[in-house]
Phi, psi and omega in degrees: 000129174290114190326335181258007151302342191272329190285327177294339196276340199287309171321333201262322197280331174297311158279359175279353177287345194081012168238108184298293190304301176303336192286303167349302190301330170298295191338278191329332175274338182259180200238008196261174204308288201308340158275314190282339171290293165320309176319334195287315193301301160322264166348288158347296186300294180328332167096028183237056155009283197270344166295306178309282194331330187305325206253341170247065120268315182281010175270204184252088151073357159316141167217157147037249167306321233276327160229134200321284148251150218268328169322290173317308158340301142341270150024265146311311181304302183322301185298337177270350182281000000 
């Protein structure tokens, strides 16, 4: 487990919380694929296309696409950490 999971899964519960910036700031502070996916995501939920893509090019082979919805997404992210 990485020293920075409790802060990503604390990232993930802040916005299913309804607080967007925080959970951002955490994103913002690491740089590895799973904080850049949450960031992405985050981005997405925001409606910023293209800053999101920007943030799933530094994941592990995420894209995009890959999901519909960001929520669901989330989620899923919740579950791997």
């Amino acid at each position: 487990m990485n020293k920075n999971t409790e802060h990503l899964k604390q990232a993930v519960q802040f916005y299913l919380d309804g607080d967007w910036d925080a959970s951002h700031k955490i994103t913002q502070d690491y740089s590895d694929a799973m904080a850049n996916w949450i960031h992405a995501v985050l981005h997405k939920i925001e409606g910023d296309e293209w800053n999101s893509k920007y943030w799933y090019k530094r994941t592990d082979c995420r894209q995009y696409e890959d999901y519909v919805d960001a929520e669901t997404e989330l989620l899923e992210i919740q579950k791997l950490l």
